[in-house]
C-alpha positions in Angstrom: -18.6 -23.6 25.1 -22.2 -24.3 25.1 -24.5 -26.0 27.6 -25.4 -28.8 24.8 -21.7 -29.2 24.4 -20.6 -29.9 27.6 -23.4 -31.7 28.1 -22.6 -33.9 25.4 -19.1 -34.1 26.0 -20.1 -35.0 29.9 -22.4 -37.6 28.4 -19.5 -39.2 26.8 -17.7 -39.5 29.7 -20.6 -41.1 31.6 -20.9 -43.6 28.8 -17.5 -44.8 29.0 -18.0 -45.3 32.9 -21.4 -46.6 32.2 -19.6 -49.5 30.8 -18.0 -50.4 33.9 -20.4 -49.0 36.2 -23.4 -51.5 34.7 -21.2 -54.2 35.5 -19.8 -53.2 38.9 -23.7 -52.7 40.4 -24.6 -56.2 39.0 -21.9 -57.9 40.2 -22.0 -56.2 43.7 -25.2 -57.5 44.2 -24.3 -61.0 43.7 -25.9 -62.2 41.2 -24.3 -60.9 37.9 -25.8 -63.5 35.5 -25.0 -62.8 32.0 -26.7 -60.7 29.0 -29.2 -63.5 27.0 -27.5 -62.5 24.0 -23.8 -63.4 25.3 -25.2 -66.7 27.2 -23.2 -68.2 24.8 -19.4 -69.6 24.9 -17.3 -67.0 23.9 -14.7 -67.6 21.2 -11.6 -69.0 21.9 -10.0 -66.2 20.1 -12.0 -63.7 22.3 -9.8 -64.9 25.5 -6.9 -65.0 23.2 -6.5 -62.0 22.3 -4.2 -59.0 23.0 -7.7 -56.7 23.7 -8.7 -59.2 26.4 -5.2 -59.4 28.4 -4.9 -55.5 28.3 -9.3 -55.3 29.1 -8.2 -57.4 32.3 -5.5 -55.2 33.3 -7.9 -52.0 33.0 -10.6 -53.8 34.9 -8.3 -54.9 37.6 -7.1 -51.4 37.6 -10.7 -50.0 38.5 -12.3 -53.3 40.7 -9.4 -54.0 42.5 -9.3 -52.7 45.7 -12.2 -50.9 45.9 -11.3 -48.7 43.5 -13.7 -46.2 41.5 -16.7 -48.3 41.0 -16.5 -49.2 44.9 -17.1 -52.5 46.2 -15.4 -55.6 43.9 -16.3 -57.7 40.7 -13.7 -59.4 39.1 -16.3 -62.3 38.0 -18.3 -62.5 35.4 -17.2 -59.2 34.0 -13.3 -60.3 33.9 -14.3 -63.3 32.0 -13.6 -63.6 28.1 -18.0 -63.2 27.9 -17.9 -60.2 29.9 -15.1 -58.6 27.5 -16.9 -59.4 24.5 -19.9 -58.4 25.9 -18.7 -55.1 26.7 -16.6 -54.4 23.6 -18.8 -55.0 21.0 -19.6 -58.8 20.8 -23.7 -59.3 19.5 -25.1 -58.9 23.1 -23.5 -55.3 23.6 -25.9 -51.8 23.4 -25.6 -50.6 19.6 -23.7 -47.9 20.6 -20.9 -49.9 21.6 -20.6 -51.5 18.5 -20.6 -47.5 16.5 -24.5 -48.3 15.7 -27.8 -46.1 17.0 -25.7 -43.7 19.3 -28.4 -42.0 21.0 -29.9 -38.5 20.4 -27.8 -37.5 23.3 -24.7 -38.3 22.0 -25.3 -36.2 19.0 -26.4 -33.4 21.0 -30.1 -33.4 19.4 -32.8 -32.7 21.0 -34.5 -36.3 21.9 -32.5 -36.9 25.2 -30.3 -34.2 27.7 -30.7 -36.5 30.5 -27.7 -39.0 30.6 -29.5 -41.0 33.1 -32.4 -41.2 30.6 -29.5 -42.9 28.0 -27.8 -44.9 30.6 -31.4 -46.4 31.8 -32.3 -47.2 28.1 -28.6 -48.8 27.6 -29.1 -50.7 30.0 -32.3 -51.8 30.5 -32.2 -55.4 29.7 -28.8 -56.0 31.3 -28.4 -58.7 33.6 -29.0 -58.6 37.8 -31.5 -59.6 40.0 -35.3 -58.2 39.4 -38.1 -57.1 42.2 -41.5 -57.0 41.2 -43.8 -53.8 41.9 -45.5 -54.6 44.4 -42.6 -56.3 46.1 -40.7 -53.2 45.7 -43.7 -51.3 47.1 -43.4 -53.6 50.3 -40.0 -53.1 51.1 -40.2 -49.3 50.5 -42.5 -48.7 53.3 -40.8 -51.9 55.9 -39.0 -50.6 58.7 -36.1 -53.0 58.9 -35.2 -55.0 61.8 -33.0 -53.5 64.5 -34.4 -50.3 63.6 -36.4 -47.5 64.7 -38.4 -45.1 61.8 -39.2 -41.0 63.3 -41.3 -39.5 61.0 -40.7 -36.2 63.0 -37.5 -36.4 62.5 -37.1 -37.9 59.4 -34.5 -40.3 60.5 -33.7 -44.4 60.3 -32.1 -45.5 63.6 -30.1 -48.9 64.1 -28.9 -50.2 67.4 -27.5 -53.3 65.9 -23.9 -54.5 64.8 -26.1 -55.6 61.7 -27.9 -53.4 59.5 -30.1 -54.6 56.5 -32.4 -51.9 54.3 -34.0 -51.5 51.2 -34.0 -48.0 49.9 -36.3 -47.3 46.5 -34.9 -45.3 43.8 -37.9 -42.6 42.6 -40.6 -44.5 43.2 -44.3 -43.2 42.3 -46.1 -41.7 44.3 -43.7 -39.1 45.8 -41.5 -36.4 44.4 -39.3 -37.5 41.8 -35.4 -38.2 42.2 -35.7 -38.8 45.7 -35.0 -42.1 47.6 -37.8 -44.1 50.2 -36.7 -45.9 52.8 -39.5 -46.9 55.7 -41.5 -45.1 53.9 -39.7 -42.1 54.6 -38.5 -39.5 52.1 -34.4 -39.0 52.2 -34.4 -40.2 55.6 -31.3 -39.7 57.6 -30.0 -42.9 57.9 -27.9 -43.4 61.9 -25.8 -46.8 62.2 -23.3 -47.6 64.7 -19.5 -48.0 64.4 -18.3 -51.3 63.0 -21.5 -52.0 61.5 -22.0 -54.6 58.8 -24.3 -52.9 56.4 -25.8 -54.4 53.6 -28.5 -52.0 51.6 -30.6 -53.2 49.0 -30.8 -50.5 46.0 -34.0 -50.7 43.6 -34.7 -48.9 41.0 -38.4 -47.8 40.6 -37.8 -45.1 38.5 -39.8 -45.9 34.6 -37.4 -44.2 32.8 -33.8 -43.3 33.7 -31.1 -44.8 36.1 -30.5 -44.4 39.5 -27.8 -46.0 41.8 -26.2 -44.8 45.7 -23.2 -44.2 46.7 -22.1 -43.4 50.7 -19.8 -40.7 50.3 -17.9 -37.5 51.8 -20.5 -34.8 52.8 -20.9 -32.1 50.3 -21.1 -33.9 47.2 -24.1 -32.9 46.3 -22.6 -29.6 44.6 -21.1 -31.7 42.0 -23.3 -32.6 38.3 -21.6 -35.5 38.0 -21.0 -37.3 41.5 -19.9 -40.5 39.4 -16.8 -39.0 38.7 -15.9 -37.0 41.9 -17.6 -39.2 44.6 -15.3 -41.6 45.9 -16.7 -44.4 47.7 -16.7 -43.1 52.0 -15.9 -47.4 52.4 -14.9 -50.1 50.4 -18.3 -51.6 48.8 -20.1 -48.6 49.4 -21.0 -47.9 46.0 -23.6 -48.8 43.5 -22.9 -46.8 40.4 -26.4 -47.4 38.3 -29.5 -49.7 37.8 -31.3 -49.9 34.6 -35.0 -49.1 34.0 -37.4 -50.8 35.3 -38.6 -53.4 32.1 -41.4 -56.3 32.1 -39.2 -58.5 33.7 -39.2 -56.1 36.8 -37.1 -53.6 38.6 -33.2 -53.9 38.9 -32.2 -54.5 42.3 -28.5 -54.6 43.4 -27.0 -54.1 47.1 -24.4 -52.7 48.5 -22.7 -54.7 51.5 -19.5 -52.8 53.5 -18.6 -51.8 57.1 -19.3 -48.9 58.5 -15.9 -48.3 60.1 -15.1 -45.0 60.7 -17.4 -42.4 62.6 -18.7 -39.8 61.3 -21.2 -37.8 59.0 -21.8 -39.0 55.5 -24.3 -38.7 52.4 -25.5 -41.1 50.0 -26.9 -39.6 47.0 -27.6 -41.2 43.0 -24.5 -40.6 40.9 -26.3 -40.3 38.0 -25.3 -36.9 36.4 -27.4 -34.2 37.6 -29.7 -35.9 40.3 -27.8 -35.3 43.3 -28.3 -31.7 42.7 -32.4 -32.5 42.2 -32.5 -33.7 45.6 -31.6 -37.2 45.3 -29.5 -37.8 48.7 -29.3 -38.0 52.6 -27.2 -38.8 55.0 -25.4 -41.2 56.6 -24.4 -41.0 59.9 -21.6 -43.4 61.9 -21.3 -43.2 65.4 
C-alpha cells in the first residue's frame, strides 16, 4: 500500500474523530457556543428522529466517563443543534454534507497534512478566542505558584493549584513545538493531588494543534489521537482550529493530577508528536 494511501485512508479516520474531537475541545473549555450558521432552533423533527436518539447514544458512548475525547461534554454537542450541526445540517463543513471534500481526501496533491484539513474544517467553529498579542502575553508569563529554569528547561509548581497557558506553534520559534513561560517544551513538574487547569491556544496560521497528558512514549505513534489515552480524566484537548480574524482558539484542559509519576503531553494531531511537538509532565 502506498504512502498516499494510507495516508488518505488515516485522514479518514481523523475526520471521523475530528467530528467529535472539535466538539469535545470546545466544550472542555467551557464555553461551547454554537456555529453562527446553526444559531438557529433546530427542527422539531431533528430531535425526533431515530438518527438523533442513536447520535446520543454514540456520543454518550465516547464523553461519558472520560472516555476517548478525555474530559466531558454532553452539552451543547448532545443537543438536537449539535446533531444537526454535525450531521449535515447548513452550518456543518461541506464535507460533511458529501460537498468540497478536500484535496486530502482524494489523495491529490493540494494537502498531506491532516492537521492542515482539520484546521481549515474547522476554522470558524465555535469556542472562546485570544487575540495575538494577548496570546503573546501569556506565552512568555510565568504563572503563579511557579518557578521557570531556563537551564533546565523546566516549569515548577509548589501549589495544590496549578493554572498555565501553553501556546501551540507560535511564531517566532521552531515550528510544532509548544511555549510555555517562554520556554520551549518545558518540562512541566506538579505535585500530587494537584488541580490543574491549562489553557491551550492555538497560534499556529495554518493547521490544528491540541494536548493531551498521556502515558510516556507516545510520541512513536503518527496518530496519537487514536492510541493516546487520556493519563486523567479531562486531560485531553483533541484539536483547535486556525487561528481566523476573529482570533486564536483557546480551550483548556481542567483535571487532577492524581497519580505520581512521569508523563508527556504532546499535539495529537497526526504526525506532529513525532515533529517534536511534546514534553513532559511530571507528578510527584
Amino acid at each position: 500500500m502506498t504512502r498516499t494511501r494510507i495516508s488518505v485512508l488515516a485522514g479518514a479516520a481523523v475526520l471521523a474523530a475530528a467530528g467529535l474531537g472539535a466538539g469535545v475541545a470546545i466544550a472542555a473549555s467551557g464555553s461551547p457556543g454554537q456555529p453562527a450558521a446553526a444559531a438557529a432552533s433546530p427542527t422539531p423533527a431533528a430531535s425526533a428522529s431515530p438518527g438523533y436518539s442513536w447520535y446520543r447514544s454514540m456520543m454518550a458512548g465516547y464523553l461519558g466517563g472520560g472516555g476517548m475525547m478525555g474530559g466531558s461534554s454532553d452539552g451543547w454537542m448532545m443537543s438536537p443543534a449539535g446533531y444537526q450541526w454535525m450531521t449535515g445540517g447548513t452550518g456543518a463543513p461541506g464535507w460533511m454534507r458529501g460537498q468540497d471534500l478536500p484535496a486530502f481526501m482524494m489523495g491529490g496533491a493540494a494537502g498531506t497534512d491532516p492537521g492542515t484539513v482539520m484546521g481549515t474544517l474547522f476554522a470558524d467553529a465555535p469556542g472562546p478566542r485570544v487575540s495575538a498579542a494577548q496570546a503573546a502575553a501569556l506565552g512568555t508569563q510565568v504563572p503563579a505558584g511557579a518557578t521557570a529554569s531556563r537551564a533546565g528547561n523546566t516549569i515548577t509548581f509548589t501549589t495544590s493549584t496549578v493554572r498555565l497557558a501553553i501556546l501551540a506553534s507560535p511564531s517566532g520559534g521552531k515550528d510544532e513545538t509548544f511555549r510555555a513561560a517562554g520556554l520551549t517544551n518545558p518540562r512541566i513538574v506538579v505535585p500530587a493531588g494537584a488541580r490543574v487547569s491549562i489553557q491551550v491556544i492555538n497560534a499556529d496560521s495554518d493547521t490544528a494543534h491540541g494536548l493531551v497528558i498521556t502515558a510516556s512514549g507516545a510520541t512513536a505513534s503518527w496518530m496519537p489521537m487514536m492510541t493516546a489515552a487520556p493519563a486523567f480524566p479531562g486531560s485531553a484537548l483533541w484539536f483547535l482550529g486556525k487561528p481566523t480574524t476573529a482570533g486564536m482558539h483557546a480551550g483548556t484542559l481542567t483535571f487532577t493530577a492524581a497519580t505520581p509519576g512521569s508523563y508527556q503531553y504532546l499535539c495529537p494531531v497526526p504526525g506532529h508528536a513525532q515533529e517534536g511537538m511534546a514534553g513532559t509532565f511530571t507528578v510527584r
